[in-house]
N, C-alpha and C positions, 0 to 999 in steps of 0.2 A: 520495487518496481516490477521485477520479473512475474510475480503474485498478482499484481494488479493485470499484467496481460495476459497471462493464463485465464486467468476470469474473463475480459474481454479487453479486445484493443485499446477501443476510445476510454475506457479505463487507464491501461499503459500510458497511454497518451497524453492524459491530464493529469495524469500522475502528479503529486506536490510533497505529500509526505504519509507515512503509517502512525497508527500511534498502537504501543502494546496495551491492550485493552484491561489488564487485570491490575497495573502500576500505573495506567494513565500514561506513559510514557513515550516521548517522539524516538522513533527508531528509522536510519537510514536505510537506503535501498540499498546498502550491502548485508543490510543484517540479514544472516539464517537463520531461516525458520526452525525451530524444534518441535516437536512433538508437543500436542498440548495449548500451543499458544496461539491466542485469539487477538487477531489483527484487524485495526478498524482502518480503513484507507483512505484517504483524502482526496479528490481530484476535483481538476475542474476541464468545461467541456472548453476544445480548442477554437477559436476563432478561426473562422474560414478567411 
């Protein structure tokens, strides 16, 4: 999640889940990132 707000807010914000891109793999917002690895993020826009 922290990655998704770096990028931009309303990204953090709809944040749902990542997936690791090379294993197809769901990964939690506590995973750390390493070197290397390519993250596809998931979110959706918040309801006002």
């Amino acid at each position: 999640r922290q990655l998704a707000y770096i990028i931009h807010t309303e990204l953090g914000e709809g944040f749902i889940y990542a997936t690791e891109a090379r294993e197809k793999k769901r990964i939690g917002e506590d995973y750390t990132l390493k070197d290397r690895d390519v993250i596809s993020i998931t979110s959706a826009k918040k309801r006002a």
